[in-house]
N, C-alpha and C positions, 0 to 999 in steps of 0.2 A: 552897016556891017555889024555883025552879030560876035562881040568881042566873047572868049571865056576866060573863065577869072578860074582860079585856085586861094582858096582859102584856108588853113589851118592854122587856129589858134586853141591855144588850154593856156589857161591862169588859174594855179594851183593857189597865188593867195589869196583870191575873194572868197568869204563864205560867208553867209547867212542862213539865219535857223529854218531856212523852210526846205525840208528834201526835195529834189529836184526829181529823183527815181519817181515812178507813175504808181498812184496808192491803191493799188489796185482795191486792200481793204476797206481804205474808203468807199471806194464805187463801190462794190458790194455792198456795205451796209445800207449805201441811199437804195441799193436795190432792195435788200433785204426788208426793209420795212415800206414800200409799195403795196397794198394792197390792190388786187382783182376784184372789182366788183361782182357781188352778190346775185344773180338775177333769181327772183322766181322759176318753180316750173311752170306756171299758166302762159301756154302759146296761143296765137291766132295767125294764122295763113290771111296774109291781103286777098287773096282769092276769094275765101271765104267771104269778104265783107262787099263783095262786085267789081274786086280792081281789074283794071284790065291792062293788060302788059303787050297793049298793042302801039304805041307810042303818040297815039294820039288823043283817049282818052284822059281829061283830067283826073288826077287819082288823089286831090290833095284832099278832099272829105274823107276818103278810107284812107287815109294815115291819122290825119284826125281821130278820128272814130277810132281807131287802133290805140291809137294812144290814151285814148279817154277808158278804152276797155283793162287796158293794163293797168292804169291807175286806181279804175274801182277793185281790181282785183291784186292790188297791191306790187304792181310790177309784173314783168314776162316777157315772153321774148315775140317782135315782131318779125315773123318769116315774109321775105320778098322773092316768091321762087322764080321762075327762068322768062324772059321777057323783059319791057323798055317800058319805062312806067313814066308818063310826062307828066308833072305837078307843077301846078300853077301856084306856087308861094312855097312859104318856107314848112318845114319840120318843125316841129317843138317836140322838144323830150319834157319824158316826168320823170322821177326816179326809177328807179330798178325794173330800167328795161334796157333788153338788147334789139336794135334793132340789125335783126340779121338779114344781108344781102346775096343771097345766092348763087352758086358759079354760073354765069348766063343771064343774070337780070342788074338791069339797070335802071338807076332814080334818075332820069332826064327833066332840072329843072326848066321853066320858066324862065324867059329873056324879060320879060315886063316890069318893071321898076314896080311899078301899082301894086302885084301882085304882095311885095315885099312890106307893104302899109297891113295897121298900123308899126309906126315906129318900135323900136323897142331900147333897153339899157343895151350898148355896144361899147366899142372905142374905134379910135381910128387915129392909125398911125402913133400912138402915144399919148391921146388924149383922150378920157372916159366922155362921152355925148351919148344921144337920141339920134339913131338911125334908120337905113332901112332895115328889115330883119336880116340876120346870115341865115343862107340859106338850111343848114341844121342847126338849130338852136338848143340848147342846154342854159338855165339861167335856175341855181342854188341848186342843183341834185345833185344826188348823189347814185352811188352805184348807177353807171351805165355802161352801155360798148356799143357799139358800131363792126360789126364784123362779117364775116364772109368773102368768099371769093367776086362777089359784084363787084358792079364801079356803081360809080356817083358821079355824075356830069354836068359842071354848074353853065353851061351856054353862057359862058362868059366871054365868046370872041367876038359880040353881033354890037348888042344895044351897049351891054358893060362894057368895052371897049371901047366905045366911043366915049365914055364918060370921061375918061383920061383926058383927053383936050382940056376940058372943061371944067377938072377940079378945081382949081386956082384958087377961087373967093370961096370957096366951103374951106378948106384947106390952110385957110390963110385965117380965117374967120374962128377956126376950129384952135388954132395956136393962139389968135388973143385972148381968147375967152382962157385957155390954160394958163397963158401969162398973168392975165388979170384977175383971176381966180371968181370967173361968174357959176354963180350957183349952177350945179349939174340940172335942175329942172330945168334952166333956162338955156341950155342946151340943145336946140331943137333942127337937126338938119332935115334929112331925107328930099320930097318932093322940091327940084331947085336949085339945090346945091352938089348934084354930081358925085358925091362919094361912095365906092362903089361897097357894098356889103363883101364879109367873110364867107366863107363856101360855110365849113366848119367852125362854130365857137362852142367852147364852154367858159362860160363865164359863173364865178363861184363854186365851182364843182368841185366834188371828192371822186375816188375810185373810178377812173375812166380806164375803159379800154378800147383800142382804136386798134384791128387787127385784119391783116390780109387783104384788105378792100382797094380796092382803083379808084384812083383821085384823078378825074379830068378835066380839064378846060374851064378853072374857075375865075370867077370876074375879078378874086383881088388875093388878098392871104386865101392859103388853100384852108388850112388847121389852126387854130388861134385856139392856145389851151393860156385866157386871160382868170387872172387869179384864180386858179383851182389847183389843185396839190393830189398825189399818188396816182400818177397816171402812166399808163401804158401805151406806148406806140410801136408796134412791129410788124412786119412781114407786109407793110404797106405798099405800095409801089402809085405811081405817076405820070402820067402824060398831061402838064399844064404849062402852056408857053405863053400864055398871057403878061399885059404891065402886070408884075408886081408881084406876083405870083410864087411870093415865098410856099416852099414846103410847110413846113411847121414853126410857130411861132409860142415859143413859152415866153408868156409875159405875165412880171408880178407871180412865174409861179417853181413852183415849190415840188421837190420828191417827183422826179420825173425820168422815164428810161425810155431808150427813141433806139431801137435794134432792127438790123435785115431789113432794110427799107432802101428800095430800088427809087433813088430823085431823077427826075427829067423835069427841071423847071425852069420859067422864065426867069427868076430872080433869084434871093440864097435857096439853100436848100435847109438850114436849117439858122433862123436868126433868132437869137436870145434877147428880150428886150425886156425892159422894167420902165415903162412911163416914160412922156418927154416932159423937160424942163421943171418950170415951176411944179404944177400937180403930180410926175415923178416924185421928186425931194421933200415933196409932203408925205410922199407914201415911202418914205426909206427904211420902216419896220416892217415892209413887207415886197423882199429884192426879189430879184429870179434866184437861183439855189438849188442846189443838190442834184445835178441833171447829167445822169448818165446819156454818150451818145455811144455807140457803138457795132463792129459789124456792118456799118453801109454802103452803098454804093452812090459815088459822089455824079452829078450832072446837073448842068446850070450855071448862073450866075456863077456865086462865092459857095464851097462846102459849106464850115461850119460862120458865121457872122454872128460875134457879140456884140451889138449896139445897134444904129446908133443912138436910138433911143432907150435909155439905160439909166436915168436919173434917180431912181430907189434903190440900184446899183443889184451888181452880178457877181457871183463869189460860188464857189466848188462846182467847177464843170470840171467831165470827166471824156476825153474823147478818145476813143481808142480802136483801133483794128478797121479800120475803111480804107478807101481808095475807091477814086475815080473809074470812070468807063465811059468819058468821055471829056470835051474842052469845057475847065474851069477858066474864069479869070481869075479870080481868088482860090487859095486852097483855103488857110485856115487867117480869117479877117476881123481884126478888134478895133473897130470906129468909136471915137468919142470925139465930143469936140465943146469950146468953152462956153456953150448953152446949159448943157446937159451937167455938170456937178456929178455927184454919186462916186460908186468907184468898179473895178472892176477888178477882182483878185483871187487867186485859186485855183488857177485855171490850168488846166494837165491834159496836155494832149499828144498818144504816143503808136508810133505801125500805122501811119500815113504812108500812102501809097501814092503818089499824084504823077500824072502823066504830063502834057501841057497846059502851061498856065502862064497869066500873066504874070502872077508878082506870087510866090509861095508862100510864106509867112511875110505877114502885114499890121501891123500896132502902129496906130496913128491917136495921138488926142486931136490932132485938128482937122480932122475929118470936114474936107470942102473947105478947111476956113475959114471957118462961120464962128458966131460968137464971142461971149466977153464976159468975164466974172466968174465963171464956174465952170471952172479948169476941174478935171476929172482925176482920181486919185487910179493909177494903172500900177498893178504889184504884184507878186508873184506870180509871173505865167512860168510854165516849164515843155516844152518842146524837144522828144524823144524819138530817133527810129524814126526819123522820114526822110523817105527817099522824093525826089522828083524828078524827070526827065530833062523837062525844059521849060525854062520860065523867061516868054520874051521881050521881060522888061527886069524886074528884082527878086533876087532871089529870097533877100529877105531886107525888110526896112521897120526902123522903130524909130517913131517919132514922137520928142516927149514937146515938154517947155520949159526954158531957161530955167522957170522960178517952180516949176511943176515936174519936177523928171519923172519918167517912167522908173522903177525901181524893181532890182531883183527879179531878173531875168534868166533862164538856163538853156541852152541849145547843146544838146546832146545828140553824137552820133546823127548829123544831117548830111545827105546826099542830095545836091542841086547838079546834076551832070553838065548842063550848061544854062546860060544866064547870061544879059544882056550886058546886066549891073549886077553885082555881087550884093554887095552891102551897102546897106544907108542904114545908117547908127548914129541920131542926135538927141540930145538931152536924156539922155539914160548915164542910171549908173549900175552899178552892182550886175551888168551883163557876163555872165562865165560863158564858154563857148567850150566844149570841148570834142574832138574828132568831127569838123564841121568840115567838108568837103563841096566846093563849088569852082564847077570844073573839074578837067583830070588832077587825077591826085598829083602829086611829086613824089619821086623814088629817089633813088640816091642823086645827088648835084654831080652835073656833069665834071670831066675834068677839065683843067685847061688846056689850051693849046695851043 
């Protein structure tokens, strides 16, 4: 039976110094100092170099070759006009180039692991190793973009797919070595170990721009923007239903706005992550930070997910003006748990829209249960202006630890119309709640009679 609750609470004497109102000047300013990268005007047409956009020739020399062209001429833009372009291995950017996708053409990668050799510097899952290549690769450039109305297609449901079964011992092997802190050379997965490569990474990047393009059917993260800083993602849209299949993944990074972007994914749709465990907490002078989201349309797993891998810790998210348009389990999910250390604090998220879901707002430190020793510092989230329809398990739950409370909490102006279970509220303090509605409201109390 599907009980609804009513809720209203205001406690006028808790305060603490952090405004709970959504800064909006803040978010501005992380915007305001984003820089767009620079391109060249030197263009070359793939056409031009012999690609053929019939879906069966290999075209991964004329990207090459393209890319090698823009580099002697110090950047430019690669045009991919109308047609199915199948490339057998990965992209490599060099600086100050766009490469632009055309309305009507698509990059139809390669299923063949092989293809992806040699290895290259990656991560996986929250820990930095030697992998296969992600399919578009950026590693220390600067000024680039990715744009047009194309898609990009990583045939991730055939061979990648099936790697799932079989991650286990890469996976498991990939965590000792973080644990145990082995040299990053001696870090050597790929051929053997199953772990599937990222569609998109930039790894050490400045100035990105990722604009209007179709992200389909990729083998693991769609977008991995790993330590790189002023980057731009909008007007992207999605069809990727694969394991794992985060939308965008800002990790380790920095000066970031994520706008107009239509998700349909297999897992979040957008997860903030900074490193797992031990080699996280090594890197805690350099957390995730300053990341506007805003304007989206939510579908998938969880909308927005901070963690759980988050060990260099996560501080000034801004999420504002989305809503769903279609079934979430999560709307808005903050995982940590007592592996992971770091902290998570900043966090303003306000004009959430969400339809059905399982649990609508979610703060957990002990995410699955797991761990011991590095209990996670969770503090100031603020929660404004969300409506929900129906959430067929919680409407909202905060789970801290005895010795570890979650701290400085604010739920403003919340609508849950109906809910399973109302509230689960443990080991928090400094929670204010005010005009928080779950279930039909209450008007005036009946008389008696």
């Amino acid at each position: 039976m599907n009980f609804r609750y009513f809720v209203f609470l205001f406690v006028s004497f808790i305060s603490f110094g952090q405004n709970s109102d959504f800064p909006k000047a803040k978010a501005d300013s992380v915007v305001s100092r984003i820089q767009l990268p620079v391109i060249p005007s030197y263009q070359i047409n793939i056409s031009k170099l012999g690609a053929k956009g019939d879906s069966v020739f290999n075209n991964k020399s004329v990207f090459d070759k393209a890319m090698a062209l823009c580099k002697k001429n110090n950047g430019g833009t690669i045009i991919v006009p109308k047609g199915i372009y199948k490339v057998n291995g990965p992209i490599h950017f060099v600086s100050n180039v766009n490469l632009k996708i055309e309305k009507g053409a698509k990059i139809k990668f390669s299923d063949n692991p092989k293809d992806y050799l040699p290895m290259v510097l990656t991560s996986w899952e929250g820990t930095m190793l030697y992998n296969y290549s992600p399919l578009i690769y950026a590693n220390e450039c600067s000024n680039i973009a990715i744009t047009g109305e194309g898609t990009i297609d990583g045939e991730g449901g055939k061979t990648w797919k099936s790697f799932k079964a079989k991650e286990n011992e890469g996976k498991n092997r990939s965590r000792e070595m973080n644990h145990n802190n082995v040299p990053l050379n001696e870090r050597k997965f790929g051929e053997g170990y199953f772990l599937r490569p990222q569609m998109i990474q930039f790894l050490n990047c400045k100035n990105i721009l990722v604009e209007n393009i179709r992200i389909e059917n990729s083998p693991f993260w769609c977008l991995h923007l790993l330590k790189s800083q002023s980057i731009t993602i909008r007007g992207i849209s999605y069809k990727s239903l694969n394991y794992n299949n985060d939308g965008i993944d800002p990790e380790y990074a920095k000066d970031v706005l994520i706008e107009n972007v239509s998700f349909d994914n297999g897992d979040d749709n957008v997860a903030i992550k900074a490193g797992r465990d031990h080699e996280g907490r090594a890197n805690s002078a350099t957390p995730s930070e300053n990341i506007v989201i805003r304007n989206c349309n939510f579908k998938g797993l969880h909308g927005v997910v901070l963690g759980s891998e988050m060990s260099a810790g996560i501080q000034n998210v801004y999420v504002e003006n989305c809503k769903t348009v279609g079934y979430l389990k999560r709307g808005i999910y903050i995982k940590t748990n007592a592996d992971r250390g770091g902290f998570i604090k900043n966090i303003y998220v306000n004009n959430i829209q969400l339809d059905e879901v399982e649990d609508c707002l979610y703060i957990t430190a002990n995410y699955h249960g797991e761990g011991s020793g590095f209990q996670s510092d969770i503090s100031n989230v603020h929660f404004s202006n969300i409506s929900c329809n129906k959430a067929t398990e919680s409407g909202i739950v905060i789970q801290g630890f005895p010795d570890k409370k979650i701290r400085n909490i604010t739920l403003k102006n919340i609508e849950i119309k109906s809910a399973k279970n109302a509230i689960s509220n443990e080991n928090a303090e400094n929670v204010l709640m005010s005009e928080v509605f779950i279930g039909k409201r209450a008007t005036v109390p009946s008389a008696a009679k």
